[in-house]
PLY file of the C-alpha trace (Angstrom):
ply
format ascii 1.0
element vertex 107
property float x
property float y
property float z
element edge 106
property int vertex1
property int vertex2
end_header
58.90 -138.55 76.81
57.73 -136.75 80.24
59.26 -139.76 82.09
62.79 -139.62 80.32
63.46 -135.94 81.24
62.60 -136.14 84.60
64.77 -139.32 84.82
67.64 -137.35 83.59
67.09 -134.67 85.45
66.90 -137.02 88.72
70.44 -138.59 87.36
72.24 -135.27 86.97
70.91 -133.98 90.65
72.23 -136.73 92.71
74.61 -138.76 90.91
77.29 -136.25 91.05
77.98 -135.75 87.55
76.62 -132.04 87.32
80.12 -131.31 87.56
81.07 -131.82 83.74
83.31 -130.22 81.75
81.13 -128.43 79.32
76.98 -128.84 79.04
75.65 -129.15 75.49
72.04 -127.54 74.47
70.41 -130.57 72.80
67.89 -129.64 70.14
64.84 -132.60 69.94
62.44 -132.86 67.24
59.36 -134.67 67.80
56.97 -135.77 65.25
55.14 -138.14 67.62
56.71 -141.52 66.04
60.25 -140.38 67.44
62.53 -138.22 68.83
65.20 -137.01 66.86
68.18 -135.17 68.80
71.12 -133.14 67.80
73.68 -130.33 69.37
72.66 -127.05 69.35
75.17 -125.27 71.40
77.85 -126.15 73.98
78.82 -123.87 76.97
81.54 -124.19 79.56
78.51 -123.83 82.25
75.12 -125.20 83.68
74.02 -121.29 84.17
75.17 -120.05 80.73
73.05 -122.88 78.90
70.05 -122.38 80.98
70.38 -118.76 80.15
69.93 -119.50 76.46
67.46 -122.28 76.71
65.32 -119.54 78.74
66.27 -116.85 76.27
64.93 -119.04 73.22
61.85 -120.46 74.97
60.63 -117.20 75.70
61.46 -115.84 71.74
59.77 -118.92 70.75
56.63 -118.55 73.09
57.51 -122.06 74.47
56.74 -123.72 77.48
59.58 -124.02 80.06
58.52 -127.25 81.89
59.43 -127.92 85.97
62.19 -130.31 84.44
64.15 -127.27 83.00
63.13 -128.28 79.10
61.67 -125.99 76.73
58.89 -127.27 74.45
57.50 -125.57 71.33
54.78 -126.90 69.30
55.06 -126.06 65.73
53.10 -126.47 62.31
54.28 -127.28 58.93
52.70 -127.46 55.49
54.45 -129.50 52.67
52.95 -128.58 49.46
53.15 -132.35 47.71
54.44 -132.03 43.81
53.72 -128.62 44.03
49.77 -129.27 43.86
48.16 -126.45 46.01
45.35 -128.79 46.50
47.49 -131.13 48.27
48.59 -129.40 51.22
49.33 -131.72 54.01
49.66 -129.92 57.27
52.08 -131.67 59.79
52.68 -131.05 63.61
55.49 -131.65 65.76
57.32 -130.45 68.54
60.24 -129.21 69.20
61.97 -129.47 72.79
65.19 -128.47 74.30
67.09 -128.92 77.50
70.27 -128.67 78.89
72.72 -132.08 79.58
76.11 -132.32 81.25
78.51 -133.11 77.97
78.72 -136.88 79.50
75.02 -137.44 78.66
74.00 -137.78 75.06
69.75 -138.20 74.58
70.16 -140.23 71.42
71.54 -143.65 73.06
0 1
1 2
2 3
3 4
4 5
5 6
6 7
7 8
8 9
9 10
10 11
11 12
12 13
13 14
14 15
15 16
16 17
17 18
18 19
19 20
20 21
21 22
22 23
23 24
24 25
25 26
26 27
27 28
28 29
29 30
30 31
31 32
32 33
33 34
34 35
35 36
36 37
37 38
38 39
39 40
40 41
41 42
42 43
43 44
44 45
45 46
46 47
47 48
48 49
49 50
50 51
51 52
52 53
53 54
54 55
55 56
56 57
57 58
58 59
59 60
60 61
61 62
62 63
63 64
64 65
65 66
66 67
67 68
68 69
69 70
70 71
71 72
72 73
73 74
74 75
75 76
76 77
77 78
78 79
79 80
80 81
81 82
82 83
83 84
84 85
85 86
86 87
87 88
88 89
89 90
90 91
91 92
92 93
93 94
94 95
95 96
96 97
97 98
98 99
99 100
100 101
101 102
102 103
103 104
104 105
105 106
């Protein structure tokens, strides 16, 4: 996962296209089979998402990575037919980053 963020960051700093329109906060769940991605926000500016991504990583006690994503680990427990003996306690991850509105994670 490491590898694709730094290869989209690479791709937005020299291929020109940092210039879009709008850039969209993309919200990733991971669950460690896949990552699942959808909008979160759009903003008419690079520095105006950033601002929020950093706003909610800090809120969330994430960790803002050198590629400019935001990862948060978090913890779930599904109580299964409603048997408190059968707690199953799930973790996954949730990232977020900041893409020109010409990129799109999930293809």
């Amino acid at each position: 996962m490491k590898k694709i963020l730094l290869a989209i960051v690479f791709v937005i700093c020299f291929s020109g296209i940092a210039k879009a329109e709008s850039w969209v906060l993309w919200l990733g769940f991971d669950d460690t089979r896949k990552i699942t991605w959808q909008v979160e926000a759009e903003f008419p500016s690079f520095d105006q998402c950033s601002e929020r991504l950093l706003q909610i990583c800090k809120a969330g006690k994430g960790v803002l990575n050198s590629d400019s994503s935001c990862v948060m680990r978090q913890e779930a427990i599904f109580d299964r037919w409603a048997n408190p003996e059968l707690h199953q306690k799930a973790l996954f991850f949730i990232t977020r980053l900041c893409l020109p509105d010409t990129i799109d994670p999930r293809k």
